[in-house]
Residue frames relative to the residue before (quaternion, step in Angstrom):
aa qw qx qy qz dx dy dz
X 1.0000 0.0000 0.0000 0.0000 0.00 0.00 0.00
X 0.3674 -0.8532 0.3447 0.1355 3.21 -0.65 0.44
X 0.7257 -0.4921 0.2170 0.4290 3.75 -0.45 0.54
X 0.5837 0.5321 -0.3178 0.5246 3.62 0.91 -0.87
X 0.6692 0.5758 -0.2537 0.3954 3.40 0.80 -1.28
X 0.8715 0.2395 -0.0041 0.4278 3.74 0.70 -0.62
X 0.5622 0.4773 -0.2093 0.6421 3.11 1.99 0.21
X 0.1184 -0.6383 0.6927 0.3141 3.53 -1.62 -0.16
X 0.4360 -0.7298 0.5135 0.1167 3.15 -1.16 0.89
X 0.8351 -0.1758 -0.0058 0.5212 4.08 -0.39 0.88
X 0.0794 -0.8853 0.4241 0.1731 3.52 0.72 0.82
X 0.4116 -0.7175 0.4522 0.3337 3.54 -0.56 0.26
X 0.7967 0.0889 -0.0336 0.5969 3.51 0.84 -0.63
X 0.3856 -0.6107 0.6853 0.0929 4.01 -1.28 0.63
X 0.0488 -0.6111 0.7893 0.0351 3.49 -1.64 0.50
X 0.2980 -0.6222 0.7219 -0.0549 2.87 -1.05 1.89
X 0.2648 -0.8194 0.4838 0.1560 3.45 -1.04 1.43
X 0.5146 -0.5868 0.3942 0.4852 3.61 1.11 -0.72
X 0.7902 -0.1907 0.2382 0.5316 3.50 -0.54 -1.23
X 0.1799 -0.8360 0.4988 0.1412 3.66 0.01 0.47
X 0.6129 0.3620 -0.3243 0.6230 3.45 -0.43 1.51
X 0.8648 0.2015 -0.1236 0.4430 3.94 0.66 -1.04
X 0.0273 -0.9567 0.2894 -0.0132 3.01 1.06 0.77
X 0.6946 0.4790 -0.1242 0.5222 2.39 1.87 -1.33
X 0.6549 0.6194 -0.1804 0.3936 3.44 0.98 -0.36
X 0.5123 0.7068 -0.3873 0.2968 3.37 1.58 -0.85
X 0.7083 0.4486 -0.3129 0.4463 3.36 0.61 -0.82
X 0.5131 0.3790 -0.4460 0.6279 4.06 0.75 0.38
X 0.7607 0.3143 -0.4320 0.3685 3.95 0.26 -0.86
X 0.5102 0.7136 -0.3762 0.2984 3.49 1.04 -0.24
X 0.7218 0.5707 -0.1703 0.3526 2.98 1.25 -0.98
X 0.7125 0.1203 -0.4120 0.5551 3.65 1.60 -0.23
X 0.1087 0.8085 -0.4231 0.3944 3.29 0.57 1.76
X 0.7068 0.4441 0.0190 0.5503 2.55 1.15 -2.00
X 0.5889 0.6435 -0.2142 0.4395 2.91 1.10 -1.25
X 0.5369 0.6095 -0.1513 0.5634 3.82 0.94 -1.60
X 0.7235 0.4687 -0.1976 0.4668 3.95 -0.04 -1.66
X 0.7634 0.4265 -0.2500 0.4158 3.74 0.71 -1.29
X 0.6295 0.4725 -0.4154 0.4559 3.68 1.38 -0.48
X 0.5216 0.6667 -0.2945 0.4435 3.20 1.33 -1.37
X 0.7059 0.3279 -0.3750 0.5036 4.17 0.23 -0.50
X 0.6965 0.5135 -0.3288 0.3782 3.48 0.50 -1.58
X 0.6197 0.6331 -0.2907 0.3616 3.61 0.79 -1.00
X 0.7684 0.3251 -0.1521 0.5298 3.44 0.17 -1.98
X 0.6177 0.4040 -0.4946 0.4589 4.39 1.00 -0.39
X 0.7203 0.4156 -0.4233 0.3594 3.81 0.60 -0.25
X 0.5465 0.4703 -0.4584 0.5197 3.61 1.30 0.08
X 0.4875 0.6324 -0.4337 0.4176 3.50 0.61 -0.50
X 0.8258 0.3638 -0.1721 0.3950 3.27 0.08 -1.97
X 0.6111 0.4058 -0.4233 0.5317 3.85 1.09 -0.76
X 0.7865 0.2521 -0.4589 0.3275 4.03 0.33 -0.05
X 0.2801 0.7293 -0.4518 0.4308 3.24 1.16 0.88
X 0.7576 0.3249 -0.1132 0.5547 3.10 0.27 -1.75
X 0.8549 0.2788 -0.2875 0.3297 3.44 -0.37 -0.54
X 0.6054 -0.5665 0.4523 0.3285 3.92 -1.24 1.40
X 0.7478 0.5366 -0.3342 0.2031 3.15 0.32 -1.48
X 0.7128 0.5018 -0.2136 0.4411 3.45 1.35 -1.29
X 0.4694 0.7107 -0.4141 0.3211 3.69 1.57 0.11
X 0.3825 0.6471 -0.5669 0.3370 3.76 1.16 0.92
X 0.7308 -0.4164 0.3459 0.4159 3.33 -1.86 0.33
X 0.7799 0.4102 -0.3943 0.2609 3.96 0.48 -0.75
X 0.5222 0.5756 -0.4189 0.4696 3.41 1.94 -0.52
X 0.6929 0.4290 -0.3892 0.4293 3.91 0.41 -0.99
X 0.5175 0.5601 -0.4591 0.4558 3.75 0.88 -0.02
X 0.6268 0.5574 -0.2097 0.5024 3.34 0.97 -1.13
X 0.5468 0.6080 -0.1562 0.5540 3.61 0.85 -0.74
X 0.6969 0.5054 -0.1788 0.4763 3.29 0.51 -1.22
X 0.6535 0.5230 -0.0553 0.5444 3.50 1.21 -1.67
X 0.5339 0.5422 -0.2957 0.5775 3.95 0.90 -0.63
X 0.7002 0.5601 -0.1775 0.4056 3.74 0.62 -1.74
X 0.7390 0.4927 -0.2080 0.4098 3.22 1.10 -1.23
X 0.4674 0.7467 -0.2875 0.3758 3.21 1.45 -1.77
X 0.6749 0.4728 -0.2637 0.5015 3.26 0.43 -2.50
X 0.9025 0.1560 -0.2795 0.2881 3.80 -0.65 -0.95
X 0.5004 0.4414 -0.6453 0.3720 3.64 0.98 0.68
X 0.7197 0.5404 -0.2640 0.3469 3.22 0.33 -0.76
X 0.7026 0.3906 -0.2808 0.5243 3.44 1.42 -0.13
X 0.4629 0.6843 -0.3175 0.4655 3.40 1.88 0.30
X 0.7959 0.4750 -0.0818 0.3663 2.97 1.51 -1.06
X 0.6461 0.6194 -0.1508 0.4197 3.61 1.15 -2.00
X 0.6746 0.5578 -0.3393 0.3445 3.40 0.85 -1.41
X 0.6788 0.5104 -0.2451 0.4677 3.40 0.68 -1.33
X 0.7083 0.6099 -0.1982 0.2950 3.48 0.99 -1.22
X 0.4180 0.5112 -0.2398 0.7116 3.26 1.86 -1.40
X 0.7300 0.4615 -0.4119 0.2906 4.02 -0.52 -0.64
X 0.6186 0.4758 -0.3417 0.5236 3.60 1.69 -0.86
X 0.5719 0.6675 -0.2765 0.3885 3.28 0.89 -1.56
X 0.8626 0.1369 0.0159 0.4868 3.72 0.09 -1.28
X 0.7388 0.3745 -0.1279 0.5455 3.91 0.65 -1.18
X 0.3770 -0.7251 0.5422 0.1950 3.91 1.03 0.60
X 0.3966 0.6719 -0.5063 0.3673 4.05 0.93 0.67
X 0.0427 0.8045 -0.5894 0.0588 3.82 0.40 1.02
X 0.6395 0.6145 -0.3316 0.3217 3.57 0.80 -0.62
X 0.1899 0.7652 -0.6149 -0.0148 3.54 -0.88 0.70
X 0.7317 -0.4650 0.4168 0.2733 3.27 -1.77 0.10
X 0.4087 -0.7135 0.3431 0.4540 3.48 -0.36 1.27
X 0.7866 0.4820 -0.1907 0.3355 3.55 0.99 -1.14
X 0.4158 0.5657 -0.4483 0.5533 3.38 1.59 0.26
X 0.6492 0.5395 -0.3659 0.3919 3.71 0.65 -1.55
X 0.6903 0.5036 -0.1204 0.5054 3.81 1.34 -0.67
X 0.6531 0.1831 -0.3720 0.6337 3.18 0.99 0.33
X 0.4072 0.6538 -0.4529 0.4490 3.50 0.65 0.23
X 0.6462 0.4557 -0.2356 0.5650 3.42 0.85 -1.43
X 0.5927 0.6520 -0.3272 0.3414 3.28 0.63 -0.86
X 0.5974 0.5879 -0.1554 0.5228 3.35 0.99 -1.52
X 0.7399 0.5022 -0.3131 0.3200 3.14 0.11 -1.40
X 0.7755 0.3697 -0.2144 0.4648 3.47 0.50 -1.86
X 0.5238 0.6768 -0.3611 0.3703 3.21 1.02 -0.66
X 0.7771 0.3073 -0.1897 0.5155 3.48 0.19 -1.17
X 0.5370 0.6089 -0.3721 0.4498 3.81 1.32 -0.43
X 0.4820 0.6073 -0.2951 0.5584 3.60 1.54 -0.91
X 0.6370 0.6917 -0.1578 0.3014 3.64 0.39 -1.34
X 0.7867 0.3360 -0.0285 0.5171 2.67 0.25 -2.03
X 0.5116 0.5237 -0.4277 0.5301 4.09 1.19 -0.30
X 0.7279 0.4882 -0.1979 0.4390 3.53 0.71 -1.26
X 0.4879 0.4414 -0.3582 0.6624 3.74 1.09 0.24
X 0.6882 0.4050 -0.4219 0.4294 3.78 -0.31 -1.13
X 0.6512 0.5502 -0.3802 0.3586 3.74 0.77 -0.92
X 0.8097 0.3568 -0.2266 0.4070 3.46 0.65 -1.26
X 0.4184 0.5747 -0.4870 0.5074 3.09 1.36 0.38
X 0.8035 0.2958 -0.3370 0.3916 3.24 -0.06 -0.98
X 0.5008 0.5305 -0.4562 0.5096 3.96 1.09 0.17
X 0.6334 0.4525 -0.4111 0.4744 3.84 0.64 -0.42
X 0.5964 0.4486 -0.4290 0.5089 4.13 1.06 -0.33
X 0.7086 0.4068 -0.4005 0.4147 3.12 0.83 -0.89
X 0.7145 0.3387 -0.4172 0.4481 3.62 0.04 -0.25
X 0.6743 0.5263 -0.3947 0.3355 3.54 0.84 -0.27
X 0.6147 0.3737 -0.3299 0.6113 4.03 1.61 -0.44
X 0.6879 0.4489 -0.3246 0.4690 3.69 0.42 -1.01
X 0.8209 -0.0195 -0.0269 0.5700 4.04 0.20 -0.48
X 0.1276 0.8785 -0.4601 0.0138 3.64 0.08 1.23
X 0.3300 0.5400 -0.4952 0.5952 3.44 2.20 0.20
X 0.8466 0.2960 -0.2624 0.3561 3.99 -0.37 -0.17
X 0.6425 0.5601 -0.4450 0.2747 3.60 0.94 -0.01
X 0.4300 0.4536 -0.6458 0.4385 3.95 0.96 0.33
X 0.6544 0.5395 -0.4591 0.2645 4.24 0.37 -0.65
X 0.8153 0.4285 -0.1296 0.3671 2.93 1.14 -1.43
X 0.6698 0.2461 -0.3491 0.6074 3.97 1.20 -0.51
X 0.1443 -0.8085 0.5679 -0.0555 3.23 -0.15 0.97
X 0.7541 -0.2768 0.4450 0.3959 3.96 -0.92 -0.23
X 0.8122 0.4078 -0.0636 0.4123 3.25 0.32 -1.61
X 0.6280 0.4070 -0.3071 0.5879 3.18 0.97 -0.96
X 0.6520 0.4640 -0.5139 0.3091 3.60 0.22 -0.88
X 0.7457 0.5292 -0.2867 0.2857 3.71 0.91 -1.17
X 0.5219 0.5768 -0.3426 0.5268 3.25 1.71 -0.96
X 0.4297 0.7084 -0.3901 0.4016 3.65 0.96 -0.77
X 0.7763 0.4400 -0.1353 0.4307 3.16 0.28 -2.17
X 0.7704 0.4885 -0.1956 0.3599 3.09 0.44 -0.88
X 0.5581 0.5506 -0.2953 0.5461 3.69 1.53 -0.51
X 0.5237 0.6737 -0.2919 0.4319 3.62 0.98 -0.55
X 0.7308 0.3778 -0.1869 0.5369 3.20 0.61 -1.66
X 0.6997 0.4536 -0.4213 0.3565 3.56 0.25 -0.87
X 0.5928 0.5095 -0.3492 0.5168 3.51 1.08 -1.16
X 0.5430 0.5467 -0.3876 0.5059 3.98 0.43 -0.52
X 0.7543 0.4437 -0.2546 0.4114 3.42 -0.03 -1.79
X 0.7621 0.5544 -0.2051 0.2640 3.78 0.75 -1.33
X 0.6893 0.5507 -0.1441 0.4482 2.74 1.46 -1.12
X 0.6774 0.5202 -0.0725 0.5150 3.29 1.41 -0.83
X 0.7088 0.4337 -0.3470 0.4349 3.68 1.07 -0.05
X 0.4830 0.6699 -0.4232 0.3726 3.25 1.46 -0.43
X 0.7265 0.4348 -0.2077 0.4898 3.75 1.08 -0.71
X 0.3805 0.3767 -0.4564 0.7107 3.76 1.68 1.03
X 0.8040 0.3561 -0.3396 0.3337 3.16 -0.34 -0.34
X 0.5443 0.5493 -0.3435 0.5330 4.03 1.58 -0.41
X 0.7662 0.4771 -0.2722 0.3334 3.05 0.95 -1.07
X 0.6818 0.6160 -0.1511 0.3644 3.31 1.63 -0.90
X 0.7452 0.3323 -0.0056 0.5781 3.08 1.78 -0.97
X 0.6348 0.5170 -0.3120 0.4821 3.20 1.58 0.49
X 0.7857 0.3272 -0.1454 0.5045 2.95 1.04 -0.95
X 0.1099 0.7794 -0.6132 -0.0675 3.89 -0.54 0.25
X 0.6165 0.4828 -0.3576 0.5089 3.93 0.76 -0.35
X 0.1079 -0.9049 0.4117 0.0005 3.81 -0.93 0.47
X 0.2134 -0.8445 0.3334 0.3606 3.72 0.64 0.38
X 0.8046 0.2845 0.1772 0.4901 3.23 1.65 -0.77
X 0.0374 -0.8861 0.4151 0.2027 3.85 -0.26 0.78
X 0.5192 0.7014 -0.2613 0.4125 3.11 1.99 0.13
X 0.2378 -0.7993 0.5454 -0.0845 3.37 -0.36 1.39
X 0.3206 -0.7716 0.5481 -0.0367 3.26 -0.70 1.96
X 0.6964 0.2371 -0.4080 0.5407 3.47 0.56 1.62
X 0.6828 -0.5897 0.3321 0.2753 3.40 -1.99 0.56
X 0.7326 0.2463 -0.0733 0.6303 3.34 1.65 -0.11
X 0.5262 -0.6020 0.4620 0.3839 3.68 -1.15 0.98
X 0.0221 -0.7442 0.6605 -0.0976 4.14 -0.42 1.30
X 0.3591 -0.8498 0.2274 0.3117 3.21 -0.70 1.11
X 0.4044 0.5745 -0.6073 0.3708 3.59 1.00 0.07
X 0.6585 0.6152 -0.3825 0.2040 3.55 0.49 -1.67
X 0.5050 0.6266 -0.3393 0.4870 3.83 1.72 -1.09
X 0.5710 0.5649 -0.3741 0.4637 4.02 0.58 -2.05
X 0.7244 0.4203 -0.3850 0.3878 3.64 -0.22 -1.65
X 0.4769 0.6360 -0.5183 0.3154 3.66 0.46 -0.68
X 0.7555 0.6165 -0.1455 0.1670 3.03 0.17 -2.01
X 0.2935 -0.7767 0.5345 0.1579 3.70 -0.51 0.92
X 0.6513 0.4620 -0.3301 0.5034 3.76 0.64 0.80
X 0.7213 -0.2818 0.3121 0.5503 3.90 -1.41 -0.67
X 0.2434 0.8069 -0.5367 -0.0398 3.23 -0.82 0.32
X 0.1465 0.8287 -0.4474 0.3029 3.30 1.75 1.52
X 0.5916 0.5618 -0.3597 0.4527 3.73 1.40 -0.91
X 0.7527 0.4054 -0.2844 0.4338 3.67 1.26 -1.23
X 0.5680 0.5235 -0.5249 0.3575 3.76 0.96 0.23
X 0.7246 0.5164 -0.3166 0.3286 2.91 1.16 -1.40
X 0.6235 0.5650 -0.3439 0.4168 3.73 0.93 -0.05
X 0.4803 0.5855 -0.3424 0.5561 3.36 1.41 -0.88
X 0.8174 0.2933 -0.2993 0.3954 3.98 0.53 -0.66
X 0.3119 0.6093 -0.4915 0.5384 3.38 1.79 0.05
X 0.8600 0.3068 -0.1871 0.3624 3.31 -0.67 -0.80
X 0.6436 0.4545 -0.3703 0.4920 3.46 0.90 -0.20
X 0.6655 0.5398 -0.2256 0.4636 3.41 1.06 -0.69
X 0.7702 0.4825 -0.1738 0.3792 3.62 1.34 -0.53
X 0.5281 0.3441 -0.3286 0.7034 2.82 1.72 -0.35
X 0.7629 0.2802 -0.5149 0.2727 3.70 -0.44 -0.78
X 0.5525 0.6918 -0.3453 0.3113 3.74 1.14 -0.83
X 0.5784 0.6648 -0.1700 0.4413 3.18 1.18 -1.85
X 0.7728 0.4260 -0.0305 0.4694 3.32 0.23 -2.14
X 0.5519 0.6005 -0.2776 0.5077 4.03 1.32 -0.38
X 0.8053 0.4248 -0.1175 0.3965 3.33 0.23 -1.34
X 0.8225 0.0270 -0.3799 0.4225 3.09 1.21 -0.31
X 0.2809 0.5723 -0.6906 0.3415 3.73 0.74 0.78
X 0.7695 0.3935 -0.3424 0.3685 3.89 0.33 -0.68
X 0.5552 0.4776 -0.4597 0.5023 3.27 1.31 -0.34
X 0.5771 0.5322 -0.4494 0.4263 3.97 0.55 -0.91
X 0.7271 0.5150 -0.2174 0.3986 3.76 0.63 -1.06
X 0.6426 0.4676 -0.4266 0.4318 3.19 1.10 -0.07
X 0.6677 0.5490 -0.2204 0.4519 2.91 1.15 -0.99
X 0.3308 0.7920 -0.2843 0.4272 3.39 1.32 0.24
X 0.7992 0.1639 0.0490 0.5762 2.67 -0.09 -2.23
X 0.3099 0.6269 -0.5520 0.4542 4.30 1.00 0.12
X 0.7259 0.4420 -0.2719 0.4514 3.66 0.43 -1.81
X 0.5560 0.8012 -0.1282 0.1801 3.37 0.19 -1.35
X 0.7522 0.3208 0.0629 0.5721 2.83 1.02 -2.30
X 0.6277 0.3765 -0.4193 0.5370 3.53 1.55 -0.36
X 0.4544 0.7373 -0.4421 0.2332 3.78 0.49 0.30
X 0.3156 -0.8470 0.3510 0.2446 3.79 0.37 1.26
X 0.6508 0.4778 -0.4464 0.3859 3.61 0.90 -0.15
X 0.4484 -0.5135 0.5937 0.4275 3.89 -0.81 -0.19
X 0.3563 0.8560 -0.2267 0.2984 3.24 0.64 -0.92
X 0.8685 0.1758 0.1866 0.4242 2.46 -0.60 -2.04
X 0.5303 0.5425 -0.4425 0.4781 3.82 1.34 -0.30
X 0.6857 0.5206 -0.3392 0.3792 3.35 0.81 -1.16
X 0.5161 0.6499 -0.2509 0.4982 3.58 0.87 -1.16
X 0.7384 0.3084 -0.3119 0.5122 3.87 0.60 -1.14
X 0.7567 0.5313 -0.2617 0.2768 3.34 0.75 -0.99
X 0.3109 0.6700 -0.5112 0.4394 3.78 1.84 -0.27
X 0.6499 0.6815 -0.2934 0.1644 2.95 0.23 -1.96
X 0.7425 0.3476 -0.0902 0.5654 3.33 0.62 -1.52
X 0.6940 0.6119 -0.3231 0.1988 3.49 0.39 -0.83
X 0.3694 0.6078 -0.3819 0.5901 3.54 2.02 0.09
X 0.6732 0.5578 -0.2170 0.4342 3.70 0.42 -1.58
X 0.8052 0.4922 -0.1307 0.3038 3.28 0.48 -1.17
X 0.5912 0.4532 -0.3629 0.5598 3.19 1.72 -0.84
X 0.7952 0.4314 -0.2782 0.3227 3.40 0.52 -1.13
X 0.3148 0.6881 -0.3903 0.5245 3.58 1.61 0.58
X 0.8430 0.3429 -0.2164 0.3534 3.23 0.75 -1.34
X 0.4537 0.6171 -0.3926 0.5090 3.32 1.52 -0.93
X 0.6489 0.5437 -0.4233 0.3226 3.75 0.13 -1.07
X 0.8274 0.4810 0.0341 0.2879 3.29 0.47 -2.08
X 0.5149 0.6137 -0.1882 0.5682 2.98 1.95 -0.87
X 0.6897 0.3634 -0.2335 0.5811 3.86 0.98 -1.46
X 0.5518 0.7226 -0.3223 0.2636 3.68 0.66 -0.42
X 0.6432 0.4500 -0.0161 0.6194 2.90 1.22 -1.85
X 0.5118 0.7028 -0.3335 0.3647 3.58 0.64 -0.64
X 0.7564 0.4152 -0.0062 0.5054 2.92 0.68 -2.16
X 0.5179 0.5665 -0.4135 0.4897 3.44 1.14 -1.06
X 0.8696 0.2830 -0.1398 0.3797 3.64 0.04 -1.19
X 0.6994 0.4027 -0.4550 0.3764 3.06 0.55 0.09
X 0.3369 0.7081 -0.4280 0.4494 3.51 1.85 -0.30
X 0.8743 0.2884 -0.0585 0.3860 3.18 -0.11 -1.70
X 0.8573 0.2509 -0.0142 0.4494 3.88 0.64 -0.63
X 0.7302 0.4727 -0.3153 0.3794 3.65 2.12 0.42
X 0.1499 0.8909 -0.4286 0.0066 3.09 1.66 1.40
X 0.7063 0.5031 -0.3842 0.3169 3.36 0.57 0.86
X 0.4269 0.5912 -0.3006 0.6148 2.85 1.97 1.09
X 0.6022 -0.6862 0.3431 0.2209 3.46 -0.60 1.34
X 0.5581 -0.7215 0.3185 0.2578 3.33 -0.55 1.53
X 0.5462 0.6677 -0.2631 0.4320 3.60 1.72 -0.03
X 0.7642 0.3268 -0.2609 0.4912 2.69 0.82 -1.27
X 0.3463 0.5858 -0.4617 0.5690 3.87 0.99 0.12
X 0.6962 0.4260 -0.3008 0.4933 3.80 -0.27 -0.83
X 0.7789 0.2233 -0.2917 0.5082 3.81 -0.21 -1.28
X 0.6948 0.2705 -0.4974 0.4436 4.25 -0.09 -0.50
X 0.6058 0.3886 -0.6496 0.2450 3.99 0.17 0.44
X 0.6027 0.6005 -0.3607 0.3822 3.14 1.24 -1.20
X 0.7269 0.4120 -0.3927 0.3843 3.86 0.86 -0.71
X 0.3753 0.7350 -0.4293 0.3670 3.54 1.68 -0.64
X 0.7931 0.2155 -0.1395 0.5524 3.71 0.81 -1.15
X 0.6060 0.5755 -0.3403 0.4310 3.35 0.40 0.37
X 0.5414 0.5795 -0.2108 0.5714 3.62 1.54 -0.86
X 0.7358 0.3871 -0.2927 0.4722 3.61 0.04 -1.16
X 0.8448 0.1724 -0.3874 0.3264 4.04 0.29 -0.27
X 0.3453 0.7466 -0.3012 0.4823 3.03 1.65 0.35
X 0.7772 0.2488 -0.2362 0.5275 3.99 1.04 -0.56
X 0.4435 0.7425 -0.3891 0.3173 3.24 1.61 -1.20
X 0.6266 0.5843 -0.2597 0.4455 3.49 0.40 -0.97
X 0.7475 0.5235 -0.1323 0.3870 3.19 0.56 -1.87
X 0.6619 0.5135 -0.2383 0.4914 3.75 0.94 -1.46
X 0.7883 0.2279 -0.2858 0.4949 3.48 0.25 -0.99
X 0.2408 0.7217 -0.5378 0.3631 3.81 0.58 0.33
X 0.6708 0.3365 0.0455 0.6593 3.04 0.28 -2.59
X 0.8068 0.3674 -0.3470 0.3060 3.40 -0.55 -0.21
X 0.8139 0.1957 -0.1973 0.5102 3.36 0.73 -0.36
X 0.4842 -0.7150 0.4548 0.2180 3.34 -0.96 1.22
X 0.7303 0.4428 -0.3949 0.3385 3.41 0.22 -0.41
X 0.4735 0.6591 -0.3612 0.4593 3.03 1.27 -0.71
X 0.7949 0.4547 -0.1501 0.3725 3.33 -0.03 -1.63
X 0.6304 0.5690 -0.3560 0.3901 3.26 1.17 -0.46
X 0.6498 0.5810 -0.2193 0.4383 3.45 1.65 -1.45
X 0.6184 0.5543 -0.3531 0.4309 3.52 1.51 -1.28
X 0.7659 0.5218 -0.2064 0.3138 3.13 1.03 -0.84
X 0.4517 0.6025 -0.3111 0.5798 3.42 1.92 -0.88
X 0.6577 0.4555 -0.3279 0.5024 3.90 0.61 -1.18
X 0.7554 0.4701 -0.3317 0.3136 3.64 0.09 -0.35
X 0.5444 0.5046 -0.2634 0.6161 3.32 1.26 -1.24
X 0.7058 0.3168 -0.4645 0.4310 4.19 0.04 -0.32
């Protein structure tokens, strides 16, 4: 029999199913989705707009923060819409080449948003460990060159696996995608041919940034709390340790759901193809959803401005 005969050749459009297994339910889980998505914008644009407006917050760890808000908004706004549309508005259908730049978005800004948590946690570290030298060293420039290395590294690393998928594969066994969003293994499985070159790159790149971007936020953090604990005032430990303690939770939440999903994606085939679906989909959905929330409560100045901005 022949290929044509058992395959679909360049599909034009995909049907994203949602959760597989809860069909029936999607349209109740959708709802604290939605619910999630609506703090998740309203939040990270009012941190935005209070470190906008106000001089004081115009320092390297708030415009990092800023940076992180920016991202939050367009994963999450990359994702929900389409998701709510399966969930509630039966719209499962999507464009193959949207469903691909979708992916695109996703890992992309997932790349990003790792690459921010890092230079954050380098700006504590130079900011407790060498605080006579950090107006010299995070400077303006560096913060932007900063910003701007991220994305490319994000953007670079992440198109090579659009472009394997596009130009490798033209035969398809299937247009039916077994998740609520276009993920890029979920596309590979699709494929009627090899698609050992596109896994093995998918774990390149996942390994290099999260590995890369891991080791040394925990290495920076040790060194942290090392400084810290030799600090003779009480005082002053506490004072250093606020500082980080916003950063740090929202480090873990990230890295903690990350790895989760990572493994249970790739190595929990005895774990119901649902529950695999809903902790990635919450995996990205969680982080801009608290991000907001943590440094709120966690950082005074902040909280003071959100709050000054409301009361006028």
């Amino acid at each position: 029999m022949s290929v044509s005969n058992i395959t679909i050749y360049m599909p034009s459009v995909l049907t994203l199913i949602g959760i597989p297994g809860l069909e029936s339910v999607q349209r109740w889980i959708g709802i604290p989705f939605c619910a999630m998505f609506f703090v998740a914008i309203v939040g990270n644009i009012v941190l935005l707009m209070v470190i906008r407006s106000e001089r004081s917050l115009h320092e390297p760890m708030y415009i990092f923060l800023g940076m992180l808000g920016a991202t939050d908004i367009a994963l999450s706004s990359s994702i929900i819409p389409k998701m709510l549309g399966i969930f509630w508005f039966n719209m499962p259908e999507i464009y193959f080449d949207s469903c691909l730049l979708q992916m695109w978005f996703i890992h992309t800004l997932q790349c990003t948003e790792s690459g921010i948590l890092l230079a954050m946690a380098l700006d504590r570290f130079v900011a407790v460990c060498y605080p006579l030298r950090y107006a010299t060293i995070f400077t303006h420039q560096l913060v932007s060159q900063i910003g701007v290395t991220v994305i490319l590294r994000a953007a670079i690393l992440v198109t090579p696996s659009l472009a394997l998928i596009k130009c490798r594969f033209q035969f398809y066994h299937t247009t039916v995608i077994s998740h609520s969003y276009c993920e890029h293994m979920a596309i590979v499985k699709l494929a009627a041919g090899n698609v050992r070159i596109n896994k093995i790159y998918g774990l390149f790149v996942a390994f290099t940034v999260a590995g890369f971007d891991l080791i040394f936020i925990t290495l920076s953090y040790i060194q942290i709390f090392t400084t810290v604990f030799h600090l003779p005032q009480k005082e002053a430990r506490l004072k250093a340790f606020n500082t980080c303690i916003a950063h740090i939770c929202v480090f873990l939440q990230f890295y903690l759901l990350a790895f989760f999903s990572f493994f249970t994606h790739r190595f929990g085939s005895h774990i119901p193809p649902y529950i695999h679906i809903l902790f990635s989909s919450i995996y990205l959905l969680v982080p801009p959803f608290l991000n907001p929330l943590v440094y709120g409560v966690k950082t005074k100045q902040i909280r003071i401005h959100v709050m000054k901005m409301f009361c006028s």
